[in-house]
C-alpha positions as CSV (number, residue, x, y, z in Angstrom):
1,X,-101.1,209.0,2.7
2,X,-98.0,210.6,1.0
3,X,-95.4,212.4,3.6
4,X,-96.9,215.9,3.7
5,X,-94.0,217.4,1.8
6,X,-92.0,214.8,-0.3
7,X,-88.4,215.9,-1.2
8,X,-86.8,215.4,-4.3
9,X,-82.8,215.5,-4.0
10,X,-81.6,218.8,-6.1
11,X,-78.5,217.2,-7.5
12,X,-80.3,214.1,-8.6
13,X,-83.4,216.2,-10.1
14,X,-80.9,218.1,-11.9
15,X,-79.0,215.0,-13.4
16,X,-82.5,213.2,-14.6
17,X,-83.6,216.8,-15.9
18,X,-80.4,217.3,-18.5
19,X,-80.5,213.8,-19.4
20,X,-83.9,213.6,-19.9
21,X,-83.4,216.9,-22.2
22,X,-80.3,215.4,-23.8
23,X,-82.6,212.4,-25.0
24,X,-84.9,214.8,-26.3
25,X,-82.7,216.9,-28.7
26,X,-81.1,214.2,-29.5
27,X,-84.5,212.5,-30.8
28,X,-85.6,215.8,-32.6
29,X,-82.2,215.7,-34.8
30,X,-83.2,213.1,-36.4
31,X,-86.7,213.7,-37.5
32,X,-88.1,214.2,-40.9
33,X,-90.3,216.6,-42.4
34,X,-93.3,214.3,-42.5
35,X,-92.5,213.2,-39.0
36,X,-92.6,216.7,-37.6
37,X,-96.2,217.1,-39.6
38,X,-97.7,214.3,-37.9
39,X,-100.4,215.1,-35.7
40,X,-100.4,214.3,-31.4
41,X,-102.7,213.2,-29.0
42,X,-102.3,216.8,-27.1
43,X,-105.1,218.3,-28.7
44,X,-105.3,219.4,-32.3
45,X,-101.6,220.3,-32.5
46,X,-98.5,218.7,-34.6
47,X,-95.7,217.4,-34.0
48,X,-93.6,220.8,-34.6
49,X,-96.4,222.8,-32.2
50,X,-95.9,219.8,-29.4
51,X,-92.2,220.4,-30.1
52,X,-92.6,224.4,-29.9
53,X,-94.1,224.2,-26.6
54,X,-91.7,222.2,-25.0
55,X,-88.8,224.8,-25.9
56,X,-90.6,227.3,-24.7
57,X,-91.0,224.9,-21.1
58,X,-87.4,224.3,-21.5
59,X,-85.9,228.0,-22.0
60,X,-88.6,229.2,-19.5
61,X,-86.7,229.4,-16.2
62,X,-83.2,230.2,-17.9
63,X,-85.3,233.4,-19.8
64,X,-86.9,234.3,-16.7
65,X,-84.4,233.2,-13.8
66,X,-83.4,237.3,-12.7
67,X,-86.7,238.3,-13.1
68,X,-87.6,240.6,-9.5
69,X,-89.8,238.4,-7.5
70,X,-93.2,240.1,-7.1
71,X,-94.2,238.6,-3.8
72,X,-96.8,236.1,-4.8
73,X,-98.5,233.4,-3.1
74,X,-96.5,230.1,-1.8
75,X,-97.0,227.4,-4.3
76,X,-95.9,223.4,-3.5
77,X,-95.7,221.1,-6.7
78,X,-98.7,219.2,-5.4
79,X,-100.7,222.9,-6.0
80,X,-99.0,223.7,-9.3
81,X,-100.0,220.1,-10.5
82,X,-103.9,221.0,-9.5
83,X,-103.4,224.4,-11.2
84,X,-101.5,224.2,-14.2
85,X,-104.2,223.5,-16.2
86,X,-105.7,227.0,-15.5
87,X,-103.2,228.4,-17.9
88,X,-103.8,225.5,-21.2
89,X,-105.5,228.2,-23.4
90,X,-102.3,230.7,-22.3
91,X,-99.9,227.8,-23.6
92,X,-101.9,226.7,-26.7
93,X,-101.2,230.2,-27.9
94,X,-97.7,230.3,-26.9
95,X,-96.8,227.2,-28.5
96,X,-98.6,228.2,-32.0
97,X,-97.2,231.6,-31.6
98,X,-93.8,229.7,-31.5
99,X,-94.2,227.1,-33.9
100,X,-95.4,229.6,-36.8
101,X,-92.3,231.9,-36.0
102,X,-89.1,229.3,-35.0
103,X,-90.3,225.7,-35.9
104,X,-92.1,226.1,-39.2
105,X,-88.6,225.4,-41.2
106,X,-87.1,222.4,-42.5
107,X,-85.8,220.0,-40.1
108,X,-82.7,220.8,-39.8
109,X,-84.2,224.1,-38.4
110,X,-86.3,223.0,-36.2
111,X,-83.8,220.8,-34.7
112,X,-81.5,224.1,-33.9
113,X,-84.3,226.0,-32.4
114,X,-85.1,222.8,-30.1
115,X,-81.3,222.7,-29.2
116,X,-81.1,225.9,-28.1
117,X,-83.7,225.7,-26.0
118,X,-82.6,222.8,-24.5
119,X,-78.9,224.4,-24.6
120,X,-80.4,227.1,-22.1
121,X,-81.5,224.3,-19.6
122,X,-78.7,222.6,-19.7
123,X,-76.3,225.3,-19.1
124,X,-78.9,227.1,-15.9
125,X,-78.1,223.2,-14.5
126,X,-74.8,224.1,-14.1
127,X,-75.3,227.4,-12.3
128,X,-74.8,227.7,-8.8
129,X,-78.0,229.2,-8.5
130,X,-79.8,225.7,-9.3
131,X,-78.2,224.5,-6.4
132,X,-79.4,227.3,-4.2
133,X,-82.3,225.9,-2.1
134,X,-83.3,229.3,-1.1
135,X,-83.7,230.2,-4.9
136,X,-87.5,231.6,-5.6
137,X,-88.8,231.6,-8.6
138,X,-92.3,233.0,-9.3
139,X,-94.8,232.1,-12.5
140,X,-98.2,233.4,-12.7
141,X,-99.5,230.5,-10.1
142,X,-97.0,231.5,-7.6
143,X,-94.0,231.3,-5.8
144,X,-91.8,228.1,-6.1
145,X,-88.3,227.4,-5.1
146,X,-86.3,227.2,-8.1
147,X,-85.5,223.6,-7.1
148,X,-89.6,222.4,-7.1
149,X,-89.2,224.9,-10.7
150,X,-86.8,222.1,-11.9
151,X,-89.0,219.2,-10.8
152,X,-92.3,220.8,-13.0
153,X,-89.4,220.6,-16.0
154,X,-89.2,216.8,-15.2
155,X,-93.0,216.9,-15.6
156,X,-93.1,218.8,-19.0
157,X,-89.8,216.7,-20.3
158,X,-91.5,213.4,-19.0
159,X,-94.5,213.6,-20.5
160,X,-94.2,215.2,-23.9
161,X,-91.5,212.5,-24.6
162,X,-94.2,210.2,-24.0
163,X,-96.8,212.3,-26.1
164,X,-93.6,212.0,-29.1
165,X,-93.4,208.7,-28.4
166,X,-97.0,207.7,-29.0
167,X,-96.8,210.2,-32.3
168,X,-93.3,208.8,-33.6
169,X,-92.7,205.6,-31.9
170,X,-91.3,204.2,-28.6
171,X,-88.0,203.8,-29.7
172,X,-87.5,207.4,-30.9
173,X,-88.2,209.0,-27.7
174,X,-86.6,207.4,-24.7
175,X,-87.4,208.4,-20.9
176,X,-84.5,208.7,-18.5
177,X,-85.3,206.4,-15.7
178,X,-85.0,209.0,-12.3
179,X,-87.3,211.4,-14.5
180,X,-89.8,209.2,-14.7
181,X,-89.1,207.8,-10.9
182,X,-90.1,211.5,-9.7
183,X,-92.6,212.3,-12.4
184,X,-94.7,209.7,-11.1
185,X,-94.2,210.3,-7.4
186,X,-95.1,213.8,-8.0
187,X,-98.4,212.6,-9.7
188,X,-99.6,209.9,-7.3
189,X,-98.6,212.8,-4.3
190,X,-101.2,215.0,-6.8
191,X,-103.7,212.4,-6.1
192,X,-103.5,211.9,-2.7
193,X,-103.9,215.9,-2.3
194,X,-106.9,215.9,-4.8
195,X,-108.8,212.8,-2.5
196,X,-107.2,212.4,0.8
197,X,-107.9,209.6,2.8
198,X,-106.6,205.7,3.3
199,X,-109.2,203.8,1.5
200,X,-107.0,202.9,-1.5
201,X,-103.3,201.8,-1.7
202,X,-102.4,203.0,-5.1
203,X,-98.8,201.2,-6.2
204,X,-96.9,202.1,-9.0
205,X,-93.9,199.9,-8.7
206,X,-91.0,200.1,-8.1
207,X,-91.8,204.3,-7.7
208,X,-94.2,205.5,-5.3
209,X,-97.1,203.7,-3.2
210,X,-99.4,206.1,-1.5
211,X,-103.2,205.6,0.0
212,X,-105.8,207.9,-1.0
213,X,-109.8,208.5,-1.0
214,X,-111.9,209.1,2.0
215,X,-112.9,205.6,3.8
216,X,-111.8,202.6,6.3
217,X,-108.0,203.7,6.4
218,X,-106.5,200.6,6.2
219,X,-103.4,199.5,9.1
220,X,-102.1,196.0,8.6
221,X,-102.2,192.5,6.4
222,X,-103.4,192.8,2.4
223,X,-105.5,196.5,2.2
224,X,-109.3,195.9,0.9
225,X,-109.0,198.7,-2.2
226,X,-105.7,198.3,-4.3
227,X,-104.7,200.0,-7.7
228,X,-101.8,198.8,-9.2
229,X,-100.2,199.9,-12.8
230,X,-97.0,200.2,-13.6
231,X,-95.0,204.1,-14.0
232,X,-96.0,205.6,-17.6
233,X,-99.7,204.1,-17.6
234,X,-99.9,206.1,-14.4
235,X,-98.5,208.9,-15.8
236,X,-100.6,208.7,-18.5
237,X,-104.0,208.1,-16.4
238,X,-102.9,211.1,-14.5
239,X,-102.2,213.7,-17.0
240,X,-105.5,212.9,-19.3
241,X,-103.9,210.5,-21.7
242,X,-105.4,207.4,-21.1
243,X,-108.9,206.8,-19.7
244,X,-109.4,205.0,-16.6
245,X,-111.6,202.2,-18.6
246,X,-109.4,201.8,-21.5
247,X,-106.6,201.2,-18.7
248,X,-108.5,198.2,-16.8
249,X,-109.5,196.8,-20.4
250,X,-106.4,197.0,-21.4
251,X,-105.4,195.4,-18.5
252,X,-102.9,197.7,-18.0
253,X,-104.6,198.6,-14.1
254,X,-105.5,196.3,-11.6
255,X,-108.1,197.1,-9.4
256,X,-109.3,195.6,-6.3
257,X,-112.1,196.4,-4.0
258,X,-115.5,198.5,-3.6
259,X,-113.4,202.2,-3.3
260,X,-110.5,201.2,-6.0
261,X,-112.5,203.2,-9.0
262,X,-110.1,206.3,-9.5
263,X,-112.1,207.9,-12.4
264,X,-113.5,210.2,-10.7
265,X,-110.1,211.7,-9.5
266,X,-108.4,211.7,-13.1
267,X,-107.0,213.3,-14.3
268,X,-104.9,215.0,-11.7
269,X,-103.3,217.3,-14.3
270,X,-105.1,219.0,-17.3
């Protein structure tokens, strides 16, 4: 099993975070009208609504950083990965809300609403306060630190690159390498919360190894139930993108042993 609380260094968070969100604007400057029309993979939405919900995940803790805390529940990242997808009907407005009003212009428009959203990120990096590791910040799921707030940006900016990507092409959208190192420890630590256990040695090289799924925990030599893929597949298994069949076909998973179907636990977040 993962370690109960897996830490992610602040500093390093924060660097993968603004380059990660550097990448991005950068790769919506240079998109055409017809690009930004295209339709995603994230439900019936566009490119420019896809686009509209990230700014508002990117300018969401610099727009709401002084807010007074209320006193809700503790929440981990492993809990705000099993419940985030509570609140998909909440961010399917808020991104066509946003898109109709701020990203229904010409390119070059679009591109400055992105960049100032990513402007407002970038510059909360800098703040002290990101570096406070007594920092709260509180959603509607809970109460996070504001550094585990920084690591659910890693998950937003992660993954929606890779939603462009499959849209626009590879090339267009690039991933910053620590982003996705943590993005897909995060999301195998998901899975070991959603079925713990030792049955299974998931490995997603050269990230995160973790066992998982009630059985025979396994102690020494080669373990009888092993999944292997390699970071983004994961990520995408885990988020919803990619079935766990089209994976193995695809033979983009290898899976060994009785207990090594994960289907049932994907994905880990909706």
């Amino acid at each position: 099993m993962p370690p109960k609380s897996r830490t992610y260094q602040p500093q390093k968070v924060r660097a993968a975070l603004a380059a990660q969100t550097g990448a991005l604007r950068t790769a919506v400057s240079g998109l055409t009208a017809e690009q930004l029309n295209l339709p995603t993979r994230v439900g019936e939405w566009t490119v420019r609504e896809l686009l509209a919900h990230l700014a508002v995940q990117l300018d969401y803790v610099p727009a709401h950083l002084d807010d007074p805390l209320q006193g809700r529940p503790p929440l981990d990242l492993t809990g705000w990965v099993a419940a985030v997808g509570t609140v998909a009907p909440l961010l399917d407005e808020q991104a066509r809300e946003h898109a109709a009003a701020d990203f229904a212009g010409a390119p070059a428009a679009v591109a400055e609403a992105f960049g100032r959203a990513a402007d407002a990120l970038t510059g909360l990096l800098e703040r002290p306060e990101a570096a406070d590791p007594d920092r709260r910040f509180e959603i509607g799921l809970g109460s996070m630190t504001l550094a585990d707030m920084l690591v659910t940006r890693l998950v937003e900016t992660v993954v929606h690159a890779d939603d462009l990507a499959d849209a626009l092409g590879p090339e267009a959208f690039p991933h910053d390498r620590q982003a996705v190192a943590a993005v897909t420890r995060l999301l195998a630590d998901a899975l070991a919360a959603r079925a713990p256990g030792g049955a299974v040695e998931l490995r997603i090289p050269p990230y995160a190894v973790v066992q998982a799924v009630e059985g025979p925990r396994h102690t020494r030599g080669t373990p009888p139930n092993v999944v292997e893929t390699d970071p983004l597949t994961w990520i995408r298994l885990a988020t919803g993108r990619t079935a766990w069949a089209a994976a193995l076909d695809a033979a983009a998973v290898s899976a060994s042993g009785e207990r090594s179907d994960l289907s049932a636990y994907l994905p880990v977040l909706g």
